[in-house]
N, C-alpha and C positions, 0 to 999 in steps of 0.2 A: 759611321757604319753605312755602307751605300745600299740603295733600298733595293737596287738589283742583285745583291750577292747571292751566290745560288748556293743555300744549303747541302749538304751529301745524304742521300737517303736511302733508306733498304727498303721493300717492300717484301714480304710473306703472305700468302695468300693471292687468287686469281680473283677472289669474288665475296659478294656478303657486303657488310655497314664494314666501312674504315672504322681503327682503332690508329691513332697514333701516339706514339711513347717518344717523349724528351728525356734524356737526363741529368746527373746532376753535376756538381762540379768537379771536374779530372773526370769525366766518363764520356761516353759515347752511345751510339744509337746501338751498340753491341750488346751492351750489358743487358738489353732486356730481349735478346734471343729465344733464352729457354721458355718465358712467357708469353713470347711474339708467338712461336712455331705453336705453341699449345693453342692459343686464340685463333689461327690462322686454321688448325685442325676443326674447330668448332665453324668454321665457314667467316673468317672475317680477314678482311684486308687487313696488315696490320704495317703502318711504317714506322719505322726507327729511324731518327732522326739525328743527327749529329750538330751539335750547336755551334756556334763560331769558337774557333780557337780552340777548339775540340776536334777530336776523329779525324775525318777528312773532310772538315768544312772549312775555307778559310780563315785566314787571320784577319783580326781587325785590326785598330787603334788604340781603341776604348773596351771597356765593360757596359753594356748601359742596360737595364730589364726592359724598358720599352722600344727601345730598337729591336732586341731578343725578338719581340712578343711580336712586330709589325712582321719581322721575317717570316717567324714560323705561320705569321694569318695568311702571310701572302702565298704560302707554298698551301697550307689547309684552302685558298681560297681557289684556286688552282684544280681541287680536285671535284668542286661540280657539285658538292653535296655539305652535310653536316657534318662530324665527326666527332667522337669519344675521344677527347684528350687527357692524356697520363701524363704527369711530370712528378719527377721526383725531385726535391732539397731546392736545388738552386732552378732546374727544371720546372716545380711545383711554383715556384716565384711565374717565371715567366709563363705558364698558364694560365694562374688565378690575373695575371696583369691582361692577356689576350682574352681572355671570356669575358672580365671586363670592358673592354674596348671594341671586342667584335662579339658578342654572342651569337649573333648570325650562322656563326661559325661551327658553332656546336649543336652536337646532340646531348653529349654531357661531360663531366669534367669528373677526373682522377686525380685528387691533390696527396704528393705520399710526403708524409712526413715533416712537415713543413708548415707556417703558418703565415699569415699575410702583415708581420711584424717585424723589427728591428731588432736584429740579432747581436749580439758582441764578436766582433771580430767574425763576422760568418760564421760561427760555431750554432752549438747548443747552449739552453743556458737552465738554470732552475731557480728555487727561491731563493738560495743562501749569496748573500752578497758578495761572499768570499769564493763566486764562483770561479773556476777557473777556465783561461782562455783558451778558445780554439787550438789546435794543432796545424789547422790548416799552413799559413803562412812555416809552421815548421818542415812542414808534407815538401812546400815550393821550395823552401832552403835545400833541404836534400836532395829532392830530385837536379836541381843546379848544381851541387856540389858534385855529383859524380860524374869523372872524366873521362867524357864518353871518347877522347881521341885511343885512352888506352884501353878498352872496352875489348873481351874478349869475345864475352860471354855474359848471358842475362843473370846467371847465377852469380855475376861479381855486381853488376849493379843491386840486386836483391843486400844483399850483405853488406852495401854502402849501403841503403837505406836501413837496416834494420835497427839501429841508435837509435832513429826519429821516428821512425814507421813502423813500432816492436809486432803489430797485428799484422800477420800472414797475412790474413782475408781481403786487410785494406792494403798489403805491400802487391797483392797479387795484381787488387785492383789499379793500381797506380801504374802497374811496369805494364800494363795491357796497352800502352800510351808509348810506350818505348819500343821502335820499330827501326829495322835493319838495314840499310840501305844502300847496297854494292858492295865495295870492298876500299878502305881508304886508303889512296894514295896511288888509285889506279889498275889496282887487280895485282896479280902475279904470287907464286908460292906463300912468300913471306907476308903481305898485304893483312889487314885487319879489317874485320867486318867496318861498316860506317854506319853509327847508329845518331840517332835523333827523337827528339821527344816530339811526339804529335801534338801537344801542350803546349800553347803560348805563353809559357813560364814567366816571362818578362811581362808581359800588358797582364794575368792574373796576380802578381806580386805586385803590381804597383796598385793595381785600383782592389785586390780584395776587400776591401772597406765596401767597397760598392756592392759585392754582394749581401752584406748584411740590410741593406736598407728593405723595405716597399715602396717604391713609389706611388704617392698619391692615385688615384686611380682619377676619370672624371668626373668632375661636380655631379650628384647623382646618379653613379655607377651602381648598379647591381645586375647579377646574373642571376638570373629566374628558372635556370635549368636544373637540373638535379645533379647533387655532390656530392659524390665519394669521397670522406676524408678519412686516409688513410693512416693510423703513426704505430712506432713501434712501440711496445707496452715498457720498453728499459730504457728509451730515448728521452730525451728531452728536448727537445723539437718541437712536442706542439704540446701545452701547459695547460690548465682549467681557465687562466686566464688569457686564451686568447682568445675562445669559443666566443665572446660575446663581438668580437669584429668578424670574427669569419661567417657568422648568424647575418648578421649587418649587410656584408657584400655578397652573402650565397646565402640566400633564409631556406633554400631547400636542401643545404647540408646535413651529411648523417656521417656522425665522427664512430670509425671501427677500431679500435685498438687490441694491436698482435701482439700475444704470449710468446713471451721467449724470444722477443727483437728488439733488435737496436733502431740505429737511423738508415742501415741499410736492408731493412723490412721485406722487400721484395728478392733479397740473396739468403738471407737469413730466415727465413721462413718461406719458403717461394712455393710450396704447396696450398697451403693458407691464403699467399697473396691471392695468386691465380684464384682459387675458387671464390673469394670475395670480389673480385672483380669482374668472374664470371657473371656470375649472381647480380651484379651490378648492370651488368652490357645487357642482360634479359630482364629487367624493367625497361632501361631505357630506347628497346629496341622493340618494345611490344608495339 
């Protein structure tokens, strides 16, 4: 991953303490709009961030969290000041990996859903051994599978996916990745849209193993800032037993668990999230 690659970003807001939001994996610096423009209402910078191989930021090679984590410092470092950093799932990885390595960098950290541990297959997991594996790597299959040369219509890819991807919520979010582009075969009456997936399907199918890991952080890493940890109250994402490492690398972590969410906590409850986060940026901003 070359250390000049220039991430794609959104900014909301003219003025205030920056907030910036990463996302997680198959997303983009979109999905946290509706919480971006609320923050930005409250007087804060807020950017949205697109991570490689994602949105409109370049493709890589590889997967790596600490390549992730040196991008995103290099673009936070860029902007002159501290900042509140949000990452959600696979975004929450490459946070907790940059507070450690730069805390500099921060004024505080937003961890959603996520913990600083080794996942099964990128998934979720719980106590029963018979747990069962992520969907993810299913999510990659299908979205591959549909052929996008006979593509009319977003309503036909929605329908290839629904076998593997039965939740609306998460097919909506998937095809948000799926984008239009001219007409194939040159334009003219008969011609068919040209679509493409924003998703580097190929380098996330090969290395998704790589997102279950944490990378060691460095020999006596901790961040001494203050942490929002965020999970949803029906996810299994972040477990009783991970509080005592994430105690370890953030001792000023305060774990919030949302009624009535999953692992996509901030779509599924986005009233809730917003106001615990607000509540959060006004400590850390006194």
């Amino acid at each position: 991953m070359s250390a000049d690659l220039e991430l794609a970003t959104r900014t909301l807001g003219d003025d205030g303490p920056r907030v910036v939001f990463v996302h997680g994996l198959f997303g983009q610096g979109r999905n946290w709009t509706t919480v971006g423009k609320q923050l930005a209402e409250d007087r804060h910078r807020v950017t949205l961030v697109d991570l490689p191989n994602h949105g409109h930021s370049p493709w890589t090679e590889r997967l790596d969290y600490v390549e992730m984590a040196e991008l995103v410092a290099g673009l936070l470092a860029g902007f002159g000041e501290p900042v509140t950093l949000v990452g959600h799932s696979m975004g929450g990885k490459v946070a907790m990996q940059l507070a450690l390595r730069h805390p500099e960098l921060l004024r505080g950290l937003v961890v959603v859903d996520i913990s600083p541990s080794v996942y099964p297959l990128a998934g979720g997991r719980t106590d029963d051994p018979d747990e069962e594996a992520s969907p993810f790597a299913e999510f990659i299959e299908a979205m591959q599978a549909v052929d996008l040369t006979s593509l009319s219509r977003r309503e036909e890819a929605d329908a290839a996916l629904a076998a593997a991807v039965p939740s609306d919520m998460v097919r909506g979010f998937l095809l948000q990745s799926l984008v239009r582009d001219g007409v194939a075969g040159g334009g003219g009456a008969g011609g068919r849209p040209a679509w493409r997936w924003r998703l580097n399907l190929p380098v996330l199918a090969r290395d998704l193993a790589v997102l279950r890991e944490f990378p060691d952080p460095p020999t006596g890493a901790v961040f001494g800032g203050p942490v929002l940890w965020v999970a949803g109250a029906d996810s299994t994402y972040v477990l009783d037993a991970d509080r005592p490492r994430m105690e370890e690398l953030f001792p000023r972590v305060r774990l919030v668990r949302v009624k009535n969410a999953g692992h996509w906590v901030h779509s599924e409850a986005p009233e809730v999230f917003t106001e615990t986060v607000r509540r959060f940026l006004a400590q850390v901003e006194r």
